[in-house]
TORMIMI-946532 format. One record per residue (C-alpha): residue in three letters; y negated, x, z. Coordinates in steps of 0.1 Angstrom, whole numbers, plus 5000, padded with zeros to 4 digits. Example, Ala and Ser with C-alpha at 12.3 -4.5 7.8 and 13.67 -1.06 7.14 Angstrom:
BEGIN
ala504551235078;ser501151375071;
END
This chain:
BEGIN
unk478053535058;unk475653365076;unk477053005073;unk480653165076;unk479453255115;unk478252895118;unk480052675141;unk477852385129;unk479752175104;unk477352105081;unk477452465073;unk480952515073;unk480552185046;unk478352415026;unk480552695030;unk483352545018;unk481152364987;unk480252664975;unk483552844978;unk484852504954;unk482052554935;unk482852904925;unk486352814923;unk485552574895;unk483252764875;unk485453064871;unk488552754862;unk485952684834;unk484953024817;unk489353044819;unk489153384837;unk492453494848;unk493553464884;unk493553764902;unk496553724934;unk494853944956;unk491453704951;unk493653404949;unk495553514986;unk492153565001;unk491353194988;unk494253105003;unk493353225038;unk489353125037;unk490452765029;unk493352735052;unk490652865078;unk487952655074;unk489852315066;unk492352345102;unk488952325119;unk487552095099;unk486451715109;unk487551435095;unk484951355070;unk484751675059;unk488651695048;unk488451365034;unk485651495005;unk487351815003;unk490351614992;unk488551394967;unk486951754956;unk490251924954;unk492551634941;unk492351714903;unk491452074909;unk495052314891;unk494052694911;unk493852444945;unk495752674972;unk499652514974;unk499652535012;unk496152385014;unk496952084992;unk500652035009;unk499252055044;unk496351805036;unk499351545014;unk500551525053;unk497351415065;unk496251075074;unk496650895043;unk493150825034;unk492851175031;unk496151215017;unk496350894990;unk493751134963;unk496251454966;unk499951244963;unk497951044936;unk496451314914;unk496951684926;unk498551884901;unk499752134924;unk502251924941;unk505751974926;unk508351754927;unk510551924954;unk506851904977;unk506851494968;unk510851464977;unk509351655011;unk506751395016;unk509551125014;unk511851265039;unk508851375064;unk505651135056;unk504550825068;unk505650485050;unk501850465036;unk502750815023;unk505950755009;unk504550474993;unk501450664975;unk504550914962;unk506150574945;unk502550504929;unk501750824914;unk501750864874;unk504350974856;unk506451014885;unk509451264876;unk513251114877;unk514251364904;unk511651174924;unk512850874915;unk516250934924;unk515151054957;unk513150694962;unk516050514952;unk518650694974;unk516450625001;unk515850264996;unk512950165014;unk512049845005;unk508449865008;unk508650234989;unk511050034959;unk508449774954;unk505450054947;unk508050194924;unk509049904906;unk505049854899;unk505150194887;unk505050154844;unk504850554841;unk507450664863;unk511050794846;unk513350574858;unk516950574842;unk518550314828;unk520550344861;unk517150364882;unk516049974868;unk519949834877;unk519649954909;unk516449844918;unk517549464899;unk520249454922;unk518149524949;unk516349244940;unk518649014954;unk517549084987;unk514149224983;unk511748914974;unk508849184963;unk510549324939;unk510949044920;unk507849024898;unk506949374890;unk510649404877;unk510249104858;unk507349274837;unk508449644838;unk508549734804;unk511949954809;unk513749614818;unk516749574795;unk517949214784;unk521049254803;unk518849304831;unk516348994829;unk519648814826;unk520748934859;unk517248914874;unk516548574860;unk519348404883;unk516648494918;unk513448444905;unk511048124904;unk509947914875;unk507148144865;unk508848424863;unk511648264844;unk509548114816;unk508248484816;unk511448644810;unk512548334787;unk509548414766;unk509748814766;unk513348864759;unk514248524741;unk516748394766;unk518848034759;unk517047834780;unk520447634784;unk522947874791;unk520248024822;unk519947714835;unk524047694835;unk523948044849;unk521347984878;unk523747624883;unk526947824886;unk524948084913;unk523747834931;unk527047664933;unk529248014941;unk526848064968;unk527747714987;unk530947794982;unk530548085000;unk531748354970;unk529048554968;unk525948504993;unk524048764978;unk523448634949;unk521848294966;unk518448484960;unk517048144947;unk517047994982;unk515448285001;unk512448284985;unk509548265015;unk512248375038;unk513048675025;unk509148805017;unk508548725053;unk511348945064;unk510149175042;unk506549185052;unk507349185086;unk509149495084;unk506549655066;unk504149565094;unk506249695121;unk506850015103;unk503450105097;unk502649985137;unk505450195147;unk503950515124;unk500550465141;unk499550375105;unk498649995111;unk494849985115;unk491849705115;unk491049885079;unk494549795061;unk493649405065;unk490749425042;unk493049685022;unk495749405016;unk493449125010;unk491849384978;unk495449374970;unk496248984968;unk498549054994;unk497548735020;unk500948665034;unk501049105046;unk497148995058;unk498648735082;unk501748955093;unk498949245096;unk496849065119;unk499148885139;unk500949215151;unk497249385151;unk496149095178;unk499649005193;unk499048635172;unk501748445162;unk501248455122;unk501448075125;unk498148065147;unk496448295118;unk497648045092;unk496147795113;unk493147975111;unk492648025072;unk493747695063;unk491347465083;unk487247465078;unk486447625107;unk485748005095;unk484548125131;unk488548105138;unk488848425115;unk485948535129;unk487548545163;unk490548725153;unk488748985134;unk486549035167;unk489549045186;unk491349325167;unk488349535161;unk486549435127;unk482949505129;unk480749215122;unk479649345088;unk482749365071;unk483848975078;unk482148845049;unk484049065028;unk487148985046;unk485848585043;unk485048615007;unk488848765000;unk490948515021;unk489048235004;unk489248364967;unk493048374981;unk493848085002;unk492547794972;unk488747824989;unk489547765022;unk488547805056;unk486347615041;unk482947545059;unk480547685031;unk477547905035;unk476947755068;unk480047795081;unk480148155075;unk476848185092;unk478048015125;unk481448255126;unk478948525131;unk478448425167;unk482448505173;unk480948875172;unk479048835204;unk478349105233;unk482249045245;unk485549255244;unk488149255218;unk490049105249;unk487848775251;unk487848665218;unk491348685209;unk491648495245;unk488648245229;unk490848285191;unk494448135208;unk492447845231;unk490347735196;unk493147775174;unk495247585196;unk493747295193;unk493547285155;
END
């Protein structure tokens, strides 16, 4: 009682430990549920978690993530939240049903919809749902999905989606639901890699692809059939993709300094450059400029500029170089000097300092 007339939140941290806590052990000895105890739950945590701060929700939603007697309102109002808080509960929360992941299609954020199109064993009806909507960004988390039910129809539409959709491109080629007829299909806008992978997996006549990508290729200059020219996109079409993603998530209030390091823990170094071009008003080609010489304080500058705090650059550093073939290059001691790009100046003054230097790269 007396933490539950605390305003401190530290105790209402406690409070709501020890309400988890309780929660759990009674799980564990399997005592039934009683609905007037579990309603009263119900209102204690919906109490206590609205007035709740940030860091407080966010363990409560690694606590309650994996948790089955979790309230249903508590868990679909904190699936809403921002998605740090959200990504544990869409991922692993037992208590969201399918009709509440369809909901979080139709009213989440892309970064949300996106989590729902990662989560295991993701029913059809969920599926369907992704693929009626047809976000690209959403399809691509789904196509990198190996446990979700998707139909025989499900993997056709999301191959002929391909054609347009550069990212989708690579995860299809290794789903483990793709037919034969399918890697056929998909073979015809993929790159050599993935071709030799499909050739390999599914036994394809090296031959008669060739003469298939040939005829494509030449149906396309003739103008029959421009959709299937997905073999000359290629670095086209993933910039058009990524770009929309960006402007999406910058749009949704969802693109912040901590999806750059996000990305790079991805692989993802072309959605890095988009990223922090539209984070520091860069064109991407000045951030390219930036990775690919051997001055490393040019990275530094940008980071400065859209609000990355000095510690976290040699992460970032360490990623894009792992990523980018070792470069901006500059070794040990060129990572030391980029630390003065995090001086005692605004955010405003080095991406002003980031567009003189990298202009005369």
């Amino acid at each position: 009682m007396s933490l539950a007339r605390s305003r401190d939140p530290g105790d209402r941290e406690r409070l709501l430990t020890g309400i988890i806590e309780l929660c759990e052990a009674t799980e564990a000895v399997g005592a039934p549920g009683d609905p007037d105890v579990q309603r009263l739950l119900d209102s204690i945590f919906m109490s206590l978690v609205v007035e709740a701060e940030r860091d407080i929700r966010q363990r409560l939603a690694e606590r309650l993530a994996d948790a089955p007697w979790a309230p249903s309102a508590l868990i679909n109002i904190m699936a809403l939240d921002e998605i740090e808080i959200a990504r544990p509960i869409i991922s692993r929360s037992p208590v969201l049903q399918d009709h509440d992941l369809i909901r979080l299609l139709v009213q989440a954020t892309l970064e949300h919809q996106i989590e729902v199109a990662r989560r295991p064993k993701l029913a059809a009806s969920v599926v369907e749902a992704i693929l009626a909507r047809g976000e690209p960004a959403v399809l691509t988390a789904l196509a990198s999905n190996n446990s979700a039910e998707i139909s025989p129809d499900g993997m056709r539409k999301l191959v002929d989606r391909a054609r347009e959709v550069v990212a989708l491109r690579s995860p299809l080629a290794r789903h483990p639901r793709l037919s034969s007829d399918l890697a056929e299909q998909l073979y015809l806008w993929v790159g050599r890699a993935l071709r030799d992978a499909l050739t390999k997996r599914f036994h394809l006549d090296p031959d008669t692809m060739a003469s298939a990508v040939d005829e494509a290729l030449r149906a396309a200059h003739r103008g029959e059939d421009p959709a299937n020219d997905g073999v000359m996109e290629s670095e086209e079409g993933r910039e058009e993709m990524e770009r929309t993603l960006v402007e999406k998530l910058d749009a949704a209030g969802q693109l912040r300094p901590g999806y750059l390091l996000r990305v790079l823990r991805e692989g993802r170094l072309p959605l890095f450059i988009m990223a922090m071009a539209r984070l520091g008003s860069f064109e991407p080609d000045q951030v390219r400029r930036a990775i690919d010489g051997n001055r490393p304080e040019l990275l530094a500058l940008a980071c400065s500029a859209v609000g990355i705090d000095r510690s976290v650059f040699p992460t970032i550093l360490e990623h894009v170089r792992q990523l980018n073939g070792g470069r901006p290059g500059g070794g040990d001691e060129g990572a030391r000097r980029a630390g003065s790009a995090f001086g005692p100046f605004t955010p405003d003054i080095a991406a002003m300092a980031f567009r003189q230097a990298v202009g005369a790269v």
